[in-house]
N, C-alpha and C positions, 0 to 999 in steps of 0.2 A: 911353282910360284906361290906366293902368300893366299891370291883372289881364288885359285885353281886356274887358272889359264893356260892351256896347253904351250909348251914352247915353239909351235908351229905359228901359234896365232901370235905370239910377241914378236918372233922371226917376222911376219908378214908383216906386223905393225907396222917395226923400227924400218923394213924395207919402203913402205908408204912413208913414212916421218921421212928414208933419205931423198925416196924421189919426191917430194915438195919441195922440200927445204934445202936439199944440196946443192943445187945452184940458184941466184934468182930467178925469178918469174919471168925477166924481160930475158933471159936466157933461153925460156922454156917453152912452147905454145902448149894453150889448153886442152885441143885434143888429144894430142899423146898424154898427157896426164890422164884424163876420165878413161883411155881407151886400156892404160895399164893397171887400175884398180876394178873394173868392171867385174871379173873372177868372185871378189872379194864382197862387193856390193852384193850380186844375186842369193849366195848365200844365204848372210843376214838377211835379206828380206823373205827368202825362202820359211824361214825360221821362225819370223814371226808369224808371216803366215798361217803355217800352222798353228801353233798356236791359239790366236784366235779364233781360227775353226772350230776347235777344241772346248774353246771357252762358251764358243755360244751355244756348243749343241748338251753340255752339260747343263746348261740354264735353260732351253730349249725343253730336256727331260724333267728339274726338278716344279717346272713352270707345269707341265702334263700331270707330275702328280699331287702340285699344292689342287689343283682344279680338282681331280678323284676324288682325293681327301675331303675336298668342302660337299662332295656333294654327296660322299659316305657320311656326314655328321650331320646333313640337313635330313637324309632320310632315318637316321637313327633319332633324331629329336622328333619325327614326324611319328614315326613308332610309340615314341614314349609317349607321350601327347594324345593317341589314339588309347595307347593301351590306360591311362591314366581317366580321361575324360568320356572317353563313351564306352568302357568296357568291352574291350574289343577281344581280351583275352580269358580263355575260358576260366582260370583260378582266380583274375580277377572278380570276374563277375560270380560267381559261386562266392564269393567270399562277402560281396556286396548285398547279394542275396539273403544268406545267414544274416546281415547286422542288420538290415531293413526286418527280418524277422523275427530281431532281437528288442529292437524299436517297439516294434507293433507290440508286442506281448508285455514291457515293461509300461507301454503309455500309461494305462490306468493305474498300475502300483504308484510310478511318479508323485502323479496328481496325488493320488491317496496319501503319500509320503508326507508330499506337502499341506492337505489338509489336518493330520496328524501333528505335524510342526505346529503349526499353527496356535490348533486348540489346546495344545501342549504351556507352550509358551504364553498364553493368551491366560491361563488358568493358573500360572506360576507369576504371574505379572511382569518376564522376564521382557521386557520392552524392546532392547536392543537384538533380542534375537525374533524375536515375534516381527519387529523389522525389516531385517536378514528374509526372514519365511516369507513376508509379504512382497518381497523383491523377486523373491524364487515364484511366487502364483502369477506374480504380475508378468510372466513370461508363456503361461501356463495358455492351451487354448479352452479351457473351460474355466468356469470361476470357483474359487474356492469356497467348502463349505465351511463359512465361520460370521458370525456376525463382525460386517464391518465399523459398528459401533466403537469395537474394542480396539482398533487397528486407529480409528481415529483420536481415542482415548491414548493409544500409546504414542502419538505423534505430537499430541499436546506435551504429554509429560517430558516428552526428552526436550523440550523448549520450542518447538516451530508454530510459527505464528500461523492464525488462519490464512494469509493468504499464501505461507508457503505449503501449508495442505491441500490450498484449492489449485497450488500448482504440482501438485503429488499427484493430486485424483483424478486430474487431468493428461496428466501423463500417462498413468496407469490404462485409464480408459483408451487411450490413443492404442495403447500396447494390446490391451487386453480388452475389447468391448464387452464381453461377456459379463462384466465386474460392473454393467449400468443397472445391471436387474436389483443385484446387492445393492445398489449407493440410492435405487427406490425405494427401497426400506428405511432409509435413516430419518426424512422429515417428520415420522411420529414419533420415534425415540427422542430426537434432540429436539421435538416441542414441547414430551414431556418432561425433561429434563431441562427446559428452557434456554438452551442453547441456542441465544438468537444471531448473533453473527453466524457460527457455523450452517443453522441452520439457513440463514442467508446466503452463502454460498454453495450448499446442497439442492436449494434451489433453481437455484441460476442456473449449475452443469443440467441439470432436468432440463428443463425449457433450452439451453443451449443443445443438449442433443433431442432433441425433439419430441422425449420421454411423457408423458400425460402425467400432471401431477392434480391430485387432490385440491380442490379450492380450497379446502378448510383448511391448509395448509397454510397458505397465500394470508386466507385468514388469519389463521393463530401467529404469523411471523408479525402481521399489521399491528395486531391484538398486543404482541409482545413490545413491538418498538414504542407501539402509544403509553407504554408503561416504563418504558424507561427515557420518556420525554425525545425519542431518538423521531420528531413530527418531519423532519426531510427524507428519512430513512421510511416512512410510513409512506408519503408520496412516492418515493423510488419503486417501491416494489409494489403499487398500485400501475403505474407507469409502464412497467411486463405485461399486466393484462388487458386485454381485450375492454374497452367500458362496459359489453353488456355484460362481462361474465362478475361486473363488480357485484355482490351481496348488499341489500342494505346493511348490514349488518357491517359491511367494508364501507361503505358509504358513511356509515353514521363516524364509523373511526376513521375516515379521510377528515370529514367535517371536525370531529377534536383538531386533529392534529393541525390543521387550517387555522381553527381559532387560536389554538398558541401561538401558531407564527403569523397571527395581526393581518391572514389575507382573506378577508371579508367575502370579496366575490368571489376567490374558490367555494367558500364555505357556503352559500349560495349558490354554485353554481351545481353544488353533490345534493345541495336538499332539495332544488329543482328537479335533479335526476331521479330521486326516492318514489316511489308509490305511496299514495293516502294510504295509510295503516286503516286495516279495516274496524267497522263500529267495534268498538270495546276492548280493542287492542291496544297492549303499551306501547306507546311513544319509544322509536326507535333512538331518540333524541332526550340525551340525558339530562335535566335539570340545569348544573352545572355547567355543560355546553349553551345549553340552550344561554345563559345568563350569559356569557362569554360575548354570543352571537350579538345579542341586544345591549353588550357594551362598545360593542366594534361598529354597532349599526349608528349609534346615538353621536360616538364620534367622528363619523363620515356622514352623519344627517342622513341615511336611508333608515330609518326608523320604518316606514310605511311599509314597502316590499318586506322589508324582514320579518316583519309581523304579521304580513300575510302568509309567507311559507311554513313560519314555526305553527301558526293556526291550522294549517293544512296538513300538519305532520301530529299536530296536536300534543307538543309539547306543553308540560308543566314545567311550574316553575316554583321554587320553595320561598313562601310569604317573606321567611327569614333572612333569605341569601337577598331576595332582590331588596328588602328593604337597604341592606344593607350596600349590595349595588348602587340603589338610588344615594345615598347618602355621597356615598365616594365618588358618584359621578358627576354629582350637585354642587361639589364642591372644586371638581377638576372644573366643569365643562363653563362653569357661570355662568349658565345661558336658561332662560326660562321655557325658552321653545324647547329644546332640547331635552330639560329635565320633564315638561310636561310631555313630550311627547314619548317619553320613555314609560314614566307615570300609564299612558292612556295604555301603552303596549301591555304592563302588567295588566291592566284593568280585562283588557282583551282577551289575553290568557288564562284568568281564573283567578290572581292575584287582588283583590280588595282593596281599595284605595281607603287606609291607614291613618293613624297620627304620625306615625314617623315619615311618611311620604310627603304629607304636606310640612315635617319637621326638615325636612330636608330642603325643598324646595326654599322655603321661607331663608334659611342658612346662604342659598346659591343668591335666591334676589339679595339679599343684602351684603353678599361679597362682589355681585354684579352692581352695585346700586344702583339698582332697577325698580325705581320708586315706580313707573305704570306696571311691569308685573306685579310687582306684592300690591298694589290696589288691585286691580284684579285679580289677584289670588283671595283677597278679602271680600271679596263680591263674591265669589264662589263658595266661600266659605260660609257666606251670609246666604247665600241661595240655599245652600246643602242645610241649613241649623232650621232651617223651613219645614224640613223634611220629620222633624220629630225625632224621640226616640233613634231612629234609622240614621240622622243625617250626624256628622260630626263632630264633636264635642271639642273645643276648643282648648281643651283642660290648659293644666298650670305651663310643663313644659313647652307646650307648643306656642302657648300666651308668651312668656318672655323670648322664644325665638323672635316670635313674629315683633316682638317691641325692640327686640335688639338690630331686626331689619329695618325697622323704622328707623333707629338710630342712625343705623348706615347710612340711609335715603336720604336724611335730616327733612325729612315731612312728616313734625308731628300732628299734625293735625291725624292721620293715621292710627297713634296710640289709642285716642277716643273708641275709634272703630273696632281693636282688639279687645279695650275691655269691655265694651259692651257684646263681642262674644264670648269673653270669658264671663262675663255675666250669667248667662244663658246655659255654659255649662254648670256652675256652681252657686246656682241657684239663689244667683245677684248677691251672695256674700264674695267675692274673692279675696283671695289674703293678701297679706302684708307683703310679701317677695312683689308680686305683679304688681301692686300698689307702689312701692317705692319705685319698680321697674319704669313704672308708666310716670312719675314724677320726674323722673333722673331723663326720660328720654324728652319730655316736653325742655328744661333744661339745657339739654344739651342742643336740644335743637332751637336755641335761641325764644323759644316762646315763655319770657319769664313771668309774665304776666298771668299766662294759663300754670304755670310749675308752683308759681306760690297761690293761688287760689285752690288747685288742685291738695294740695300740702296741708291750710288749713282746712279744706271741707273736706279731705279723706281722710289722709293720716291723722291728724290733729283730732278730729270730730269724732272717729271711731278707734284713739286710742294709740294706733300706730306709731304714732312718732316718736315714742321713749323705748319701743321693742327693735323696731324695724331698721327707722332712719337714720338714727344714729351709729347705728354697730357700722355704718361706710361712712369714711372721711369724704369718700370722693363725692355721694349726694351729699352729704353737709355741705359740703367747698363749694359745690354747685349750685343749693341752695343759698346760699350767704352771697354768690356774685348777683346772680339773680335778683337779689332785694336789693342788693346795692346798686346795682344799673337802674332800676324802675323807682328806686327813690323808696323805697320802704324800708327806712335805716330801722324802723320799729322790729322788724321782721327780724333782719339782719342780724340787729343786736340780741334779741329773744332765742334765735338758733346759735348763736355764740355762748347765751349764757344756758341753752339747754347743753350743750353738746361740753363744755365746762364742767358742768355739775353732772353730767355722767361720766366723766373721768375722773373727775375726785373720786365718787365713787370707786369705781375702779380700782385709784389709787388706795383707799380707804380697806378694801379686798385681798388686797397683794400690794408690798412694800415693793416690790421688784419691779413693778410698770411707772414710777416716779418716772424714771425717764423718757417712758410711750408718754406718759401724761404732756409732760414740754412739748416734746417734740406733734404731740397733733394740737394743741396748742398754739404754735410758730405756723406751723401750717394752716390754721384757721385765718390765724392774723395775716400771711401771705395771703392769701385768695381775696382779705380785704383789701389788701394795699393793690392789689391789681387793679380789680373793681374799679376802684377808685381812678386808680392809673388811666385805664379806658376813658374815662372821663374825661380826662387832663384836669383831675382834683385834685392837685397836689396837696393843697392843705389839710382836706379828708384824712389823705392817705399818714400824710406827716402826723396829725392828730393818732390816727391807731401806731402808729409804730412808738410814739412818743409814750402811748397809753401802757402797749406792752412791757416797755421799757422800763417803765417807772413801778408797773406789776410784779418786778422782781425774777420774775422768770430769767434765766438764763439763755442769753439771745446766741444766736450762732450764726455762721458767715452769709446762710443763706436769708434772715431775716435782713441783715444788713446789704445784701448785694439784692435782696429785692426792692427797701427804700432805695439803694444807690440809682437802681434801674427808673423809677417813679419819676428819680430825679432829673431826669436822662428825658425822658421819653415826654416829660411835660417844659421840655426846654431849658429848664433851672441849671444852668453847668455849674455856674460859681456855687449853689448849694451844692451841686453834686462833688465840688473838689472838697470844700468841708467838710461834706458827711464822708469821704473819702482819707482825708487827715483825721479823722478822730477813725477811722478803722486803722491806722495803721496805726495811732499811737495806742490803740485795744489790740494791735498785732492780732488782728481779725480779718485780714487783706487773703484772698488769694486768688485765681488768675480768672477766674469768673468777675470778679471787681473792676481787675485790670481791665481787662477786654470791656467792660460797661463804659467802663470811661472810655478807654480808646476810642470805643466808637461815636462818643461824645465829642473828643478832639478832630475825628475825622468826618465826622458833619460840619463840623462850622470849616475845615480847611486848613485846620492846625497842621500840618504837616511836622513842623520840627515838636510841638508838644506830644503829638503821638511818639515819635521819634525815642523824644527825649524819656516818654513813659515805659517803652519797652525796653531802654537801657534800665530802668529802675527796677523792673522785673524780673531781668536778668541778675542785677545786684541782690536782690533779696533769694535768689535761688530758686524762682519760680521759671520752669522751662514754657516756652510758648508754646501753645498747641493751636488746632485747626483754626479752632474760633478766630482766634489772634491774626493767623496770615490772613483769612481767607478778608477781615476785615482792613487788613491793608490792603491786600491785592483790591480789592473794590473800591477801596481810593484810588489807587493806580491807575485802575481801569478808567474810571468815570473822568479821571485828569487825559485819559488818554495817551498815558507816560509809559508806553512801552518797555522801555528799557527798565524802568523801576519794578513793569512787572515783574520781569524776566531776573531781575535782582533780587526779588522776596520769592521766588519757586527757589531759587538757588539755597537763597538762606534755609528754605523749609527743608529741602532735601538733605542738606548739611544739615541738620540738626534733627533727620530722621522722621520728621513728621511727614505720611504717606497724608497723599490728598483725598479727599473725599468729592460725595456729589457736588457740594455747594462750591468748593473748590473749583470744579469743572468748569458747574455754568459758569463760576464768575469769567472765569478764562474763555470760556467760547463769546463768551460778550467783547471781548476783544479783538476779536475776528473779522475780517471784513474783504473787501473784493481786492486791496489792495495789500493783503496779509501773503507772505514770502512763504510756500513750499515748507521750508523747513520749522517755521511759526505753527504753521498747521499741522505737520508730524508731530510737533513736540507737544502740542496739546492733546493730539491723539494716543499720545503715549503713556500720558498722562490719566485719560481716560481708562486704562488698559489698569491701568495699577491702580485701581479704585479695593478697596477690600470686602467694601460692603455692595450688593445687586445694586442694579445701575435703576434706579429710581424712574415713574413717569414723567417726573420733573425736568432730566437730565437728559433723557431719552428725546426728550421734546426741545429740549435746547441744542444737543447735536443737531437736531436736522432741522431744527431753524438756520443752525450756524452754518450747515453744509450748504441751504438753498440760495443764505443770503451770499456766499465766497462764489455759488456757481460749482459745487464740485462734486455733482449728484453722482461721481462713480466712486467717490470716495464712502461717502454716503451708504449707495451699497452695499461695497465693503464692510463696512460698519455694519450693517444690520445681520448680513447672512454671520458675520463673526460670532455677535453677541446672542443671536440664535444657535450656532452650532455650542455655543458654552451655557446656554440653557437662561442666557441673562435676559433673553429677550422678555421686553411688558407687553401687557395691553394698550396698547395707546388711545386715544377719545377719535372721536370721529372729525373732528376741527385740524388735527395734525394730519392723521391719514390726508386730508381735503388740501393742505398744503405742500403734501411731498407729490400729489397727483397733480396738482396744477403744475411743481416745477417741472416733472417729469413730461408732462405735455409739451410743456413750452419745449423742450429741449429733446423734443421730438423721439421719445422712448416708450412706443407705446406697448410694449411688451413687457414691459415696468411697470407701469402704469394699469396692466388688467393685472399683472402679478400682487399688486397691492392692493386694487379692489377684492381680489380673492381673497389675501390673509383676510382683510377685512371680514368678509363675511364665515371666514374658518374660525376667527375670534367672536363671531358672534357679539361684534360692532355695529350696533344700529346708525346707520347714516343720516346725518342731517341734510337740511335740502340745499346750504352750501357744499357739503360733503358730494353729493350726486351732481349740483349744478359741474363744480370742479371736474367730476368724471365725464361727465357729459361733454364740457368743452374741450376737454384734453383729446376725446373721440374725434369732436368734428374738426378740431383744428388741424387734426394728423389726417383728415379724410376719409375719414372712419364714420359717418354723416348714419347707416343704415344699421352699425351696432349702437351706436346711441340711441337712436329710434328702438330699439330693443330693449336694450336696458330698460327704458323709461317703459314699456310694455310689462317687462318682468317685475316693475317694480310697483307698477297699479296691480298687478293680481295681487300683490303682500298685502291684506289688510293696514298692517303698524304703517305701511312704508309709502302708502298711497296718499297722507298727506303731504311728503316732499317734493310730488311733483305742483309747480307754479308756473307761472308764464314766463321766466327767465330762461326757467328750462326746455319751456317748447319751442320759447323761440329762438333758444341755441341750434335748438334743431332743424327749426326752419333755416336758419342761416348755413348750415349744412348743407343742405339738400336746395338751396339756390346757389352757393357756390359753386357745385356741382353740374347747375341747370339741368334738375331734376323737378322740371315744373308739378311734373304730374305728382310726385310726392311731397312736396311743399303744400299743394291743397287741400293733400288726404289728410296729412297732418295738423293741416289747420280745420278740416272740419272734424276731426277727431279731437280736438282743443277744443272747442264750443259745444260737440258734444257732451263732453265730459266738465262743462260752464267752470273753464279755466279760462280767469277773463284775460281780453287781449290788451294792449299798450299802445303806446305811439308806437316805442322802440318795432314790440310784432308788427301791426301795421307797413312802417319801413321796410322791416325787412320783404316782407309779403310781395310791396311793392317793387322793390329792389330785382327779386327774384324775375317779376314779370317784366322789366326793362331789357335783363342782360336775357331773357329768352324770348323776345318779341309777341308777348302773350301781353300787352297792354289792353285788350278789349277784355281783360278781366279788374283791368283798374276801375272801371266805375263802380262795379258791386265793391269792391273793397274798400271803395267811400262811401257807401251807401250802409255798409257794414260800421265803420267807422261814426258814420252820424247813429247809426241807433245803439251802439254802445255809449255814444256821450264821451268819443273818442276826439277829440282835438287834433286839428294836424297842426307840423311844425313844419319848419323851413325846410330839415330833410325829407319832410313826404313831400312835396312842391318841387323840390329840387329831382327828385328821384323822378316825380310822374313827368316835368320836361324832358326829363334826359330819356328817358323810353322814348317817348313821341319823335325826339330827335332822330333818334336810334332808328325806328321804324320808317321816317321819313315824313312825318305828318307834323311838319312846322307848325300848322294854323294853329292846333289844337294843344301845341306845345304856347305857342302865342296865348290863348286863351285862357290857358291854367296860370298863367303868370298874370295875365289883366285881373284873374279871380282872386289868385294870392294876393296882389295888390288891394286890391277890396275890401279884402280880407282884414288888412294891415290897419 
């Protein structure tokens, strides 16, 4: 068959196939069926049988020796593994042996290899392989012999920066400790080679590993940094040590590097540390420092301490350097205490009090004008000229300082005082400069009657006035207004025709000064037409211009825009539009004119002739400038015509013209409680775009304008601004006095001490409305026992000790009974009467007041009894007050009885 099937087993198939299938089933029962195939069944199953038998005892055997197998491979790995890691086998270990003794005998050649490398490469400047070498030691358990100078030399040059060395040598140490000893070598080489960063960082790893370094070390890096201005870098590495282990010598260079960086009490705080140098010892404290210290001290006002510790360390100071201190300090600080007490420091020190010291000072009072300093500075001066030979000498320079401070002051009565110590130096001739100095300052300071007396018995008498007086326009100009306000047109006219006939002259010398000659000429005749002007002399003035006129000189715009002003200023308009047409038909006009007149039109209310004047302006090609708005916008304002304002900014900005101070205030005048956010920004914005420093004029009109809107945070704003941009003024002590009131009222009292501070940091002397203001701004916030201080700190000041008055103690009193702090209400008031600050109704009241609302009325009688021996009057509210106690307390009768008295009274 095809399959291999035997022909037995088909024969028995097809015999099965017939007995099924050859007759029906319903033919056939089931048992005879199963019982004729039975033969054939056992067989097969026979067959299979075995087979499976077969099957599983083969898998049975390969199952036995996959198990052998794993545990013949676990022992043979076990073997390897022993024979491998603990030398278990005898050729192993004999062979481990040999290399551990091949180890041992090369170690030292190694090392030597590599120290060899090294110096090799180190000596050929071969940097990248001297690199390479220092990789191979840095493995190494001893250190290599080479200087490591040269290793940090070749680290530089291939480009890495210090701190990727200090992360090299760091590692290296990590790897190799032994390489600490070498890296304690290097802080004397790279000091002296001045390597201060490195050596900065060679430090460090010292003191990080625990290493003992040299102070001088520590020193020379201090030493190095204060030389290259590196004064944070000098605190840094003071900061590693220990304070006692600091050197004076460290000390003295902490204190430099302190006064560079402007921190007073460090520098103070190291010279406190220092020991008294012993007798005859130099001052560990350099000259130059020391001057640094005493300018730090003068602008923090600890001048005292400072001057004690520098006396204690026994610093000098160079005559020269401090004069020159004094000068630039005198001129920053403007402050007389300040500059004197800096003054005393020198004197303290060894330094000699000078002519340039008191040259200085004299400079400060009169940019402060500090007309009680420089009188007492001239009282001192007069004290010291007592002294003889020894004392002072008030020579030339220091004479016209001190007259130019006077100027400042505008107290000349003062001048007198100078030259009679300039006298004194120069042996009662003084010259000609002081002489006119002293003329020009009386002048200036309004006293015309002392300037022209002074004029003819000085100048005039001994000669002066054809040398002196003349060669300045500005005394001539001074002198001629002078005669002409006090009415000595003799004078007047006699310095007009001197100062004439020295120009000719002049002229006469050199053909080239023809046109100096006009022109100071025109300028003489101005100063008289002012004169005049002051007066409201028009026809004076009309008279000199007419004079000049007809003298042929060649007039120019500003002769004519000075009559036009006369014009103006004395009422006369209709004259001033004529002399106004005859400039323009001389085509003499230009926007100085205009603007004269303008403001001519806009006095009387011309609106459309203003109007109509500055379309003419425009027509002849003349642009408008500040003057021009700033004088419409002040109509506007004064009309109250908002909208008009806000129409001429527009036009200004449109046609370029930036606003100025006058500008401002005009516009803060505008301003008011009922002024809209955005009205307010745009004027402040305004402010902002000023080109020129914001003036004390303008400064005082902000913060008028911010008190009267209510909008004191605006305010503030405004001030820290203009201080962070350096714009900020000095302001007077009357303004200070009005932002502290509003700041009171509006209940800021941490504003309010902030601004008595700048106060006294500007070296603003307060007036006793100024204090009164502080004062009630204290007690109204409930602040009753810093007020009471103040007023304490401000009776020790000498200057300051007249502003305390009875307003002011009895703000205090009202304090301290609002409070019902009975007990201090009466120390306060015998501390008032001590100090015979006399008392008021208003004190009285309140006194009384105080003893109502805290049931202390059995001290009302002495307070009328006090009241009569003052010559004190009572009013209705002392009457009213001593009822209302008694009521208070319950003792009707006696409340009955002060009303039958007031009645009586009546």
């Amino acid at each position: 068959s095809l399959d291999g099937s035997s022909p037995d087993s088909l024969d028995h198939q097809a015999s099965c196939s017939d007995l099924c299938t050859l007759k029906p089933p319903s033919q056939l029962s089931l048992p005879i069926c199963f019982l004729s195939a039975a033969p054939y069944l056992f067989h097969e199953f026979s067959q299979m049988a075995i087979f499976q038998a077969a099957t599983l005892m083969i898998g049975a055997v390969v199952e036995a020796a996959s198990l052998v197998w794993m545990e013949l491979a676990m022992f043979a790995v076990a073997a390897l593994v022993y024979l491998l890691c603990l030398g278990g086998a005898p050729l192993l270990g004999a062979s481990k042996a040999k290399t551990h003794k091949g180890a041992t005998e090369g170690k030292g050649n190694g090392r030597q290899s590599t120290d060899a490398k090294l110096r090799q490469h180190a000596a050929h400047e071969d940097h990248k392989r001297l690199m390479a070498a220092w990789e191979q030691a840095k493995g190494l358990q001893e250190a290599p012999q080479l200087d490591l100078l040269k290793v940090l030399d070749a680290m530089q040059k291939l480009g890495k920066s210090t701190a990727d060395i200090a992360v090299e040598l760091r590692s290296a140490l990590a790897a190799n400790p032994a390489l600490l000893a070498g890296i304690a070598t290097l802080p004397a080489a790279l000091l002296r080679d001045d390597s201060v960063e490195m050596l900065d960082v060679i430090l460090c790893l010292l003191v990080e590993h625990g290493h003992a370094v040299d102070i001088a070390a520590h020193a020379g890096l201090m030493a190095a940094q204060l030389r290259r201005r590196d004064y944070a870098g000098v605190a840094k590495t003071a900061a590693r040590l220990q304070s006692e282990a600091l050197t004076p010598r460290m000390r003295a260079i902490l204190i430099a590097a302190a006064t560079h960086r402007g921190c007073l009490d460090e520098a103070l705080h190291h010279l406190q540390q220092m020991a008294e140098p012993a007798e005859g010892a130099k001052s560990p404290i350099a000259s130059s420092v020391a001057l640094q210290i005493l300018s730090l001290a003068a602008r923090a006002q600890r001048m005292a301490e400072t001057t004690q510790e520098l006396r204690r360390m026994r610093a000098r100071l160079d005559a020269k350097s401090f004069d020159e201190l004094l000068t630039a300090e005198s001129r920053r600080l403007k402050c007389l205490t300040a500059c004197r007490e800096l003054l005393d420091a020198g004197v303290a020190m060894g330094v000699p009090r000078g002519l340039s010291a008191y040259h200085s000072m004299a400079r400060a009072l009169g940019q402060a004008a500090d007309s009680e300093g420089l009188r007492s500075l001239l009282q001192e001066l007069e004290a010291d000229a007592k002294n003889g030979p020894t004392g002072i000498a008030v020579s030339e320079p220091l004479a016209l300082a001190l007259l130019e401070a006077t100027r400042a002051v505008r107290d000349g009565n003062l001048a007198f005082h100078v030259l009679d110590l300039h006298r004194l130096a120069c042996a009662g001739a003084p010259g000609g400069k002081v002489l006119c100095a002293v003329c020009g300052t009386l002048a200036a300071c309004d006293l015309d009657d002392d300037a022209c007396d002074f004029y003819e018995k000085e100048l005039v008498a001994k000669g002066v006035s054809s040398d002196w007086a003349l060669r300045s326009s500005v005394l001539t100009s001074a002198l001629i207004q002078s005669a002409t306000k006090i009415g000595r047109t003799e004078l007047a006219q006699r310095l007009s025709e001197l100062a004439s006939a020295a120009k000719s002259g002049s002229v006469g010398s050199s053909g080239g000064s023809a046109g100096s000659g006009s022109s100071s000429e025109i300028q003489r005749h101005v100063a008289m037409i002012k004169a005049h002007t002051r007066e409201r002399d028009l026809n004076s003035a009309a008279g000199v211009f007419n004079k000049l006129q007809a003298s042929g000189v060649p007039l120019t715009c500003v002769i004519y825009n000075c009559f036009l002003d006369a014009c103006v200023q004395c009422g006369d308009v209709e004259r001033a539009i004529a002399h106004f047409d005859d400039m323009k038909r001389l085509n003499c006009v230009d926007v100085v004119g205009y603007n004269t007149l303008l403001k001519a039109f806009l006095s009387q209310g011309c609106m459309e002739k203003a109007r109509d004047l500055v379309k003419e302006m425009n027509a002849r090609g003349l642009q408008a400038n500040k003057v021009t708005y700033n004088e419409l916008l002040h109509a506007k304002v004064v009309a109250k015509d908002r909208h008009g304002v806000w129409e001429h900014v527009s036009e200004m900005q449109a046609a370029g013209v930036r606003p100025n101070s006058v500008t401002c205030s005009i516009l803060l005048k505008l301003l008011a409680a009922n002024s809209t956010p955005s009205e307010v920004h745009r004027v402040i914005e305004l402010i902002e775009q000023i080109e020129e420093p914001i003036d004390e004029v303008l400064f005082s009109s902000v913060i008028e304008a911010c008190i009267r809107i209510k909008q004191l945070d605006q305010l503030s704003n405004l001030m820290r601004r203009f201080r962070q941009q350096g714009s900020f003024v000095k302001l007077p002590a009357p303004t200070y006095g009005s932002m502290i009131k509003a700041y009171g009222q509006a209940g800021d009292v941490a504003r309010v001490n902030e601004l008595w501070q700048e106060m006294e940091e500007h070296c603003v002397k307060p007036t006793a409305i100024t204090l009164g203001c502080m004062v009630e701004a204290l007690v109204t916030n409930g602040h009753a026992q810093e007020a009471w201080d103040l007023v304490h700190k401000q009776l020790e000041n000498e200057e300051r000790r007249g502003c305390i008055n009875t307003v002011i103690y009895s703000t205090v009193l009202k304090g301290f009974a609002v409070t019902r702090q009975i007990e201090k209400v009466f120390v306060a008031y015998e501390e008032m009467r001590a100090k015979d600050i006399p008392c008021n109704t208003i004190t009285y009241n309140t006194l009384l007041d105080a003893c109502a609302k805290c049931n202390a009325m059995s001290r009302a009688s002495k307070l009328l009894e006090d009241m009569a021996a003052s010559c004190v009057e009572p009013d209705i509210i002392t009457y009213s007050t001593i009822v209302k106690g008694y009521c208070v307390e319950g003792d009707v009768d006696r409340a009955f009885k002060v009303l039958e008295d007031m009645k009586s009274d009546d």
